[in-house]
The first five atom37 places (N, CA, C, CB, O) and aatype in JSON, in Angstrom:
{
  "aatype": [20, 20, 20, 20, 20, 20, 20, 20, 20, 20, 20, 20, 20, 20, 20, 20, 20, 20, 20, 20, 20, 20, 20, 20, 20, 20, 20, 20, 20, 20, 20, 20, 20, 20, 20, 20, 20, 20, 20, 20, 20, 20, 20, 20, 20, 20, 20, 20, 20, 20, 20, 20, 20, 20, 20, 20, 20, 20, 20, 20, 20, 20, 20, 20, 20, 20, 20, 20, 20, 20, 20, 20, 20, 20, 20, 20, 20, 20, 20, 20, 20, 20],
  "atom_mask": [
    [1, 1, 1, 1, 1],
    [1, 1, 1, 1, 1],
    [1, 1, 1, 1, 1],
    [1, 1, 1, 1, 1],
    [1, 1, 1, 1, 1],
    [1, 1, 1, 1, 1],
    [1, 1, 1, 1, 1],
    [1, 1, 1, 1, 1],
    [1, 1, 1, 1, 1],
    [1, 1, 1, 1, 1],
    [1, 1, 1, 1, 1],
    [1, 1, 1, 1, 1],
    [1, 1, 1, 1, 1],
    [1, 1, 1, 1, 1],
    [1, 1, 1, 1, 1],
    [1, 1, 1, 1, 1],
    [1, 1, 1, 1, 1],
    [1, 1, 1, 1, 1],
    [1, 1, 1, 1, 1],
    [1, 1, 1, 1, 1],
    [1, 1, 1, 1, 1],
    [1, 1, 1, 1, 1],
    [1, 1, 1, 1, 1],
    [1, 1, 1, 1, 1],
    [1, 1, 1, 1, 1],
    [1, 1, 1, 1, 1],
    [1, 1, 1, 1, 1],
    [1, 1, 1, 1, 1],
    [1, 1, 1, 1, 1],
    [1, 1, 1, 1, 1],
    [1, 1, 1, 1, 1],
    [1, 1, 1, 1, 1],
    [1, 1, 1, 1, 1],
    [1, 1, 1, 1, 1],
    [1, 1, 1, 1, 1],
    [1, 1, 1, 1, 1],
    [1, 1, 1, 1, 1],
    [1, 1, 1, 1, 1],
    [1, 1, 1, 1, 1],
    [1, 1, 1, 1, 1],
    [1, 1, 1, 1, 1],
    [1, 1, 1, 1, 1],
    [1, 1, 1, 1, 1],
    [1, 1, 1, 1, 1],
    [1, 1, 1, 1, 1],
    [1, 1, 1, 1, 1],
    [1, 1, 1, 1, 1],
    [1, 1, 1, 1, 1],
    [1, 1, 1, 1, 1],
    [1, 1, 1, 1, 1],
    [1, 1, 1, 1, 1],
    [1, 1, 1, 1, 1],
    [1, 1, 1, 1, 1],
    [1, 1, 1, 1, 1],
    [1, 1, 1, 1, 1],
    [1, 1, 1, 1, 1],
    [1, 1, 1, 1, 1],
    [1, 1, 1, 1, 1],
    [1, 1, 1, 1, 1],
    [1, 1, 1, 1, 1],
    [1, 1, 1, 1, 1],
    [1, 1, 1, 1, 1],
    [1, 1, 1, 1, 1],
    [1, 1, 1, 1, 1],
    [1, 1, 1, 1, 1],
    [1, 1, 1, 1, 1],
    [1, 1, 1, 1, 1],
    [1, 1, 1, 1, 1],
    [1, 1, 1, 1, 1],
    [1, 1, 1, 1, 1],
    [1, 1, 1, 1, 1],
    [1, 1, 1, 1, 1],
    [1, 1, 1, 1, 1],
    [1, 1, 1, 1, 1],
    [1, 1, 1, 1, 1],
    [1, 1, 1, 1, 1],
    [1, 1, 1, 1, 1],
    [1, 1, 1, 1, 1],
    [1, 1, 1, 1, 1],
    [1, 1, 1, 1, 1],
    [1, 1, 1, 1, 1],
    [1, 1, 1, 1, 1]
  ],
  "atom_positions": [
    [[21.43, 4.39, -171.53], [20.34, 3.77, -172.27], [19.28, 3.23, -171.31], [20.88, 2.64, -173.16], [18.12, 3.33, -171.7]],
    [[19.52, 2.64, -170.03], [18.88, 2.27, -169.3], [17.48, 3.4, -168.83], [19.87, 1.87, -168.42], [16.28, 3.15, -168.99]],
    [[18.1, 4.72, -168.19], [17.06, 5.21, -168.49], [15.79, 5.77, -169.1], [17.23, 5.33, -168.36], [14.81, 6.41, -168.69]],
    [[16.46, 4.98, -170.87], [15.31, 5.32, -171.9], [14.33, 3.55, -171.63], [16.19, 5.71, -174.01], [13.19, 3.27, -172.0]],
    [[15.0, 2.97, -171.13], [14.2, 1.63, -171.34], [12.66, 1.91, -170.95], [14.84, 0.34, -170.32], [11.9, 1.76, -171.91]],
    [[11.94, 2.36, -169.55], [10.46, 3.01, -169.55], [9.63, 3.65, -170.69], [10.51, 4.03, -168.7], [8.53, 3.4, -171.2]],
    [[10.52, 4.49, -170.87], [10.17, 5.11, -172.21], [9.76, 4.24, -173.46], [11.33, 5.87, -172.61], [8.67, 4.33, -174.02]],
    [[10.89, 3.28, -173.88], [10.58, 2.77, -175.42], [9.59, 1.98, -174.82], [11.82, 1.92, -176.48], [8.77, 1.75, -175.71]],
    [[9.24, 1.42, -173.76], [8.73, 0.2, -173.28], [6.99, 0.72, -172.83], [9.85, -0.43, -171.86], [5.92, 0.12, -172.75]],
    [[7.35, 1.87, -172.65], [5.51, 2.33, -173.33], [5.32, 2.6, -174.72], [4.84, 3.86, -172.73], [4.19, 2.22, -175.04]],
    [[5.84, 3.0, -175.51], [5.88, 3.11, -176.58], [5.33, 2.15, -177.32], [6.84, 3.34, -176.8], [4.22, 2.09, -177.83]],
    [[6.56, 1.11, -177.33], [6.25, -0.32, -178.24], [4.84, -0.35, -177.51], [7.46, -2.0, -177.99], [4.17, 0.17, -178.41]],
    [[3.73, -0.67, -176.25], [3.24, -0.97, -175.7], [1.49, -0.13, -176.54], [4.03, -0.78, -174.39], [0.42, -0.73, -176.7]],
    [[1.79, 1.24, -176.89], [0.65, 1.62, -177.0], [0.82, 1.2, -178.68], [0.3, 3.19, -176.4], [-0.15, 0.81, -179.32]],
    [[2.7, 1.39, -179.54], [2.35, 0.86, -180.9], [1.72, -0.32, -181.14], [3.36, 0.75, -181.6], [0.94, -0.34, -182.1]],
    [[1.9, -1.57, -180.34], [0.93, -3.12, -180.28], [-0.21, -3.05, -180.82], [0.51, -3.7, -178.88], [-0.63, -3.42, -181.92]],
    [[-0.84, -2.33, -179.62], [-1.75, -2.09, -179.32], [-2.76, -1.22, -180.14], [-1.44, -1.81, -178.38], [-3.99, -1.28, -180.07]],
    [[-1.81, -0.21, -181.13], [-2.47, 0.6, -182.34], [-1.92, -0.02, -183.69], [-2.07, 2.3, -182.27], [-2.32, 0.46, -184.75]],
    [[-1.12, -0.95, -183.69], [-0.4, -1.25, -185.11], [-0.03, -0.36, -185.89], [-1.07, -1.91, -185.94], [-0.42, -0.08, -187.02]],
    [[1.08, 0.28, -184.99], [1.66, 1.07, -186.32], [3.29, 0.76, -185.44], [0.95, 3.24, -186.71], [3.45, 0.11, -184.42]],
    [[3.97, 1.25, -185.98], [5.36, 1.24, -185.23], [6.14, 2.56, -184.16], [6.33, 1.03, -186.45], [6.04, 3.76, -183.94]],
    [[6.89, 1.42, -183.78], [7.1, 2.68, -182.76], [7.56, 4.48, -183.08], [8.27, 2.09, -181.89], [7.23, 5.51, -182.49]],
    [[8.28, 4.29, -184.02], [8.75, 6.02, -184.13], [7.3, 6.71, -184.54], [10.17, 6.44, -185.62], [7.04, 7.84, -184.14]],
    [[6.2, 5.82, -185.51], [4.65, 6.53, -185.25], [4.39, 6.99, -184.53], [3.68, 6.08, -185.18], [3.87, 8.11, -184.62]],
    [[4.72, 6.03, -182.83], [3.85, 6.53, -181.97], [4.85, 8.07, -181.52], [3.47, 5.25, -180.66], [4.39, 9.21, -181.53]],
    [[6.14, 7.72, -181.17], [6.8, 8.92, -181.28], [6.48, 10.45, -182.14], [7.85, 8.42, -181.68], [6.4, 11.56, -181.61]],
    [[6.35, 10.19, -183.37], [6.04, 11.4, -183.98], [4.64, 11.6, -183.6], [6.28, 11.42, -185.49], [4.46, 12.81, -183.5]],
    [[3.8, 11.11, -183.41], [2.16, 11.55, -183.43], [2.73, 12.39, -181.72], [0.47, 9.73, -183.43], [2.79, 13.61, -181.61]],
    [[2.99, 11.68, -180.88], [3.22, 12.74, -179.9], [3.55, 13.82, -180.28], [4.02, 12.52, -179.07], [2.78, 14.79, -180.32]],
    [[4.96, 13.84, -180.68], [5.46, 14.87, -181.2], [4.5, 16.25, -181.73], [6.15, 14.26, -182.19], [4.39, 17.33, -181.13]],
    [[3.8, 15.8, -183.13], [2.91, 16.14, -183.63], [1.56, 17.11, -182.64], [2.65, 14.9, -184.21], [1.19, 18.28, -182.79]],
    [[0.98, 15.86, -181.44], [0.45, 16.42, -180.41], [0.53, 17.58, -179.46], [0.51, 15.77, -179.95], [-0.3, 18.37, -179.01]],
    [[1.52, 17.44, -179.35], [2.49, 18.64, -178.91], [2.69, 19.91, -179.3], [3.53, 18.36, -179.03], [3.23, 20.82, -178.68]],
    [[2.15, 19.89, -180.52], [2.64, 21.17, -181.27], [3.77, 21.48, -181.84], [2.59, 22.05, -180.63], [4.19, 22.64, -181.92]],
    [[4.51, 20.17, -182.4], [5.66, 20.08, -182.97], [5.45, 19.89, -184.28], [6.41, 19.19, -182.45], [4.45, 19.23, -184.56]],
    [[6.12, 20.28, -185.14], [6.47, 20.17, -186.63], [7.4, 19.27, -186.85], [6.94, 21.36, -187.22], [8.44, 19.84, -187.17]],
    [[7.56, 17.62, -186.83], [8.6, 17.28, -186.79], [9.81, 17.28, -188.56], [8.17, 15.98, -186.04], [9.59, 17.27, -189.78]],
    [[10.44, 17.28, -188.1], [11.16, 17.41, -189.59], [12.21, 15.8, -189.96], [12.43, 19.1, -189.47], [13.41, 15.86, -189.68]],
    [[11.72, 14.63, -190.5], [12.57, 13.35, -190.4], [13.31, 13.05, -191.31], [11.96, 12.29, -190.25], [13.01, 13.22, -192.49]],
    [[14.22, 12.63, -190.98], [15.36, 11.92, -191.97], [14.48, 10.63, -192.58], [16.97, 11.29, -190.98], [13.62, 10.11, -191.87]],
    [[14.75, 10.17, -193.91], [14.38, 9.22, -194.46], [15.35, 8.35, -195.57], [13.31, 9.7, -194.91], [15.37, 8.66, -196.76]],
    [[15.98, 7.45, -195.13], [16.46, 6.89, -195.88], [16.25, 5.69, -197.19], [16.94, 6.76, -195.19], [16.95, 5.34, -198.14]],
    [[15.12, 5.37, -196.74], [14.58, 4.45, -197.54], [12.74, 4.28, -197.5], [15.37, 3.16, -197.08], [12.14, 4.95, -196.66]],
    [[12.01, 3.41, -198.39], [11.1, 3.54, -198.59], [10.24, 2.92, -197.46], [11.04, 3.25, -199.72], [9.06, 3.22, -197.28]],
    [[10.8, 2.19, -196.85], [10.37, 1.53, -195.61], [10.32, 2.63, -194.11], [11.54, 0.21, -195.43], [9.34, 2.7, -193.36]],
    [[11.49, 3.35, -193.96], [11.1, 4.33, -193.41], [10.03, 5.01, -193.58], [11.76, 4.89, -193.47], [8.99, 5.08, -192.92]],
    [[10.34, 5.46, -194.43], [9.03, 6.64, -195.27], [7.58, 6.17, -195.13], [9.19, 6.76, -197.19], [6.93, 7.08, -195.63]],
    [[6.91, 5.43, -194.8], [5.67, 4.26, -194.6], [5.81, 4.14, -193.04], [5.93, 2.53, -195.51], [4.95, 4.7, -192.37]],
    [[6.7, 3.54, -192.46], [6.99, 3.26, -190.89], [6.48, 5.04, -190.59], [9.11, 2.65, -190.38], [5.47, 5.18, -189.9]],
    [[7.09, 6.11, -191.03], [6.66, 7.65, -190.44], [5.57, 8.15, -190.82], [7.52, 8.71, -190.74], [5.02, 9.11, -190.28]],
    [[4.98, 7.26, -192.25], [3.32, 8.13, -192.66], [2.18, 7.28, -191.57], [2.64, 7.76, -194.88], [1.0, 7.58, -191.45]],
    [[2.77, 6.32, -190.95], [2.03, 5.6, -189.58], [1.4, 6.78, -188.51], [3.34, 4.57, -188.61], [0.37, 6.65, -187.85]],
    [[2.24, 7.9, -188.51], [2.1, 9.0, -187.46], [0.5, 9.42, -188.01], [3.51, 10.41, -187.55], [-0.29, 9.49, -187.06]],
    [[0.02, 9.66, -189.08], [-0.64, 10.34, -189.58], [-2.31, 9.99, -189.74], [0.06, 10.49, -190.59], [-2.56, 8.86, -190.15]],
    [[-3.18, 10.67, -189.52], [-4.35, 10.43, -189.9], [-5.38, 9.83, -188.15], [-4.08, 9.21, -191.33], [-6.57, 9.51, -188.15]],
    [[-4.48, 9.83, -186.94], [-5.24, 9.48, -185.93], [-4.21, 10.51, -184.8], [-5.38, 7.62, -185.74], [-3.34, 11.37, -184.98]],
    [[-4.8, 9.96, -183.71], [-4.19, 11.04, -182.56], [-3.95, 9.89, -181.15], [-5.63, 12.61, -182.11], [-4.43, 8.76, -181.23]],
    [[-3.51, 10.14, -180.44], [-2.93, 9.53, -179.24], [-3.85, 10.17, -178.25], [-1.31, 9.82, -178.98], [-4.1, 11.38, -178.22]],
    [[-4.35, 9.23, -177.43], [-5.32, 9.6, -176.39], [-4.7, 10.24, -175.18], [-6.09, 8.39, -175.96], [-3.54, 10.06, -174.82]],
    [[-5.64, 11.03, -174.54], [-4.87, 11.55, -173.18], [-4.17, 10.61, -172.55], [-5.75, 12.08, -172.11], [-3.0, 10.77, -172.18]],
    [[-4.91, 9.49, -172.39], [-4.46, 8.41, -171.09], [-2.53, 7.94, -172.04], [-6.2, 6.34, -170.94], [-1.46, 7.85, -171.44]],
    [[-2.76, 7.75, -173.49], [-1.81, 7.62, -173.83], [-0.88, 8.7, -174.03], [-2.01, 7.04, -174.59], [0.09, 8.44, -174.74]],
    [[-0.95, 9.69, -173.62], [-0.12, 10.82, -173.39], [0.35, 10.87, -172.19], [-0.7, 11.96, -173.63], [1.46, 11.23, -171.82]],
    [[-0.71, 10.4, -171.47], [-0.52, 10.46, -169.63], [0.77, 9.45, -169.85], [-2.19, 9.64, -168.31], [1.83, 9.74, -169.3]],
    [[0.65, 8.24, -170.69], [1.59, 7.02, -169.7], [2.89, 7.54, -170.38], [1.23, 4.93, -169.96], [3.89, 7.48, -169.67]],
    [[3.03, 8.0, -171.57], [4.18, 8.69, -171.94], [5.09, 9.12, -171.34], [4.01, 9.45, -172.41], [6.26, 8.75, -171.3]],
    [[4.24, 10.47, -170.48], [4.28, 11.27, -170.03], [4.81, 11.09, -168.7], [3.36, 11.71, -170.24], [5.53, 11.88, -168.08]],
    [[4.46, 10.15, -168.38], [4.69, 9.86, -166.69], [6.22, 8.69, -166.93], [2.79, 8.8, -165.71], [6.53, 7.96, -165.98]],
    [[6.77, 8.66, -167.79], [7.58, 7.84, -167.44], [9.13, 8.61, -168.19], [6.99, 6.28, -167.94], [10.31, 8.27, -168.15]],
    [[8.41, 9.81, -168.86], [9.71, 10.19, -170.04], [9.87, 11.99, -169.21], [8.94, 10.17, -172.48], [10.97, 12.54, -169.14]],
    [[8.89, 12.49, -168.81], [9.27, 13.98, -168.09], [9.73, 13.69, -166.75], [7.96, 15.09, -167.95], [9.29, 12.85, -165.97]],
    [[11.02, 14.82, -166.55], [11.53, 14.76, -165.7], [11.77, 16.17, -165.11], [12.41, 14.02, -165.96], [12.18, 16.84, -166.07]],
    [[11.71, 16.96, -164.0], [12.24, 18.09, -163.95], [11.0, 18.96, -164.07], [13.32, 18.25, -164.94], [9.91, 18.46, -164.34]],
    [[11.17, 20.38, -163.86], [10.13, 21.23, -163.85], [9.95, 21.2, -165.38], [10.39, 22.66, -163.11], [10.89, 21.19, -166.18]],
    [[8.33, 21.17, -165.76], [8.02, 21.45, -166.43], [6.59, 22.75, -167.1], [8.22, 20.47, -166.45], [5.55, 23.2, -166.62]],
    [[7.36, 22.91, -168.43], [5.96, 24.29, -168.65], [5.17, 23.7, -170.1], [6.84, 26.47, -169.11], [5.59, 22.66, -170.6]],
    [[4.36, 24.23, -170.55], [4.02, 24.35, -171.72], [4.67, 24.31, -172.84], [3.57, 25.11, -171.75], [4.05, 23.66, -173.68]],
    [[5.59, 24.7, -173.19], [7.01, 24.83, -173.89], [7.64, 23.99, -174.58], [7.88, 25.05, -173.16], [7.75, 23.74, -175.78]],
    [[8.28, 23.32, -173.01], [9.28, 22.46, -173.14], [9.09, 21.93, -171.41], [10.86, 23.25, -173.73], [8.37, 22.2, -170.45]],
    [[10.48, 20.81, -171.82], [10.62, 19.81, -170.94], [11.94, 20.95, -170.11], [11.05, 18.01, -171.74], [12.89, 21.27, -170.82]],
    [[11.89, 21.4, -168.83], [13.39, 21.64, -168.38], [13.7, 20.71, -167.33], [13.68, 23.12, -167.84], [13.0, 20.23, -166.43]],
    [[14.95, 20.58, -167.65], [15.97, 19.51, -166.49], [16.57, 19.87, -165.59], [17.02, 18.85, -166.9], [17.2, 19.05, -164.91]]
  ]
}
């Protein structure tokens, strides 16, 4: 877990900062990326916490800090390899 701590800890950092919550900021990457994400939803509070992803975009610089703290390993266009 320790090595995800960088990770959530930009996260929460750019969600603050945009008011939405963190798995938002997660899926809008996602999204960025060229991903289709597909989410589990258990309740109605979820479902609101994930329509947060929607309707704006994550800036380079906020892709950069993502980016620089969560890739590891050669990477392509693709995907992440380890």
């Amino acid at each position: 877990m320790r090595m995800l701590e960088p990770t959530i800890n930009v996260l929460k950092s750019i969600a603050e900062e945009r008011h939405v919550s963190v798995p938002a900021v997660a899926l809008n990457y996602s999204i960025n990326k060229g991903v289709l994400p597909l989410v589990g939803v258990r309740d109605a509070g979820q479902a609101e916490q994930d329509m947060q992803a929607l309707g704006w975009r994550l800036t380079e610089d906020e892709i950069k800090q993502i980016e620089g703290v969560s890739l590891q390993g050669r990477r392509s266009s693709f995907m992440q390899h380890g």
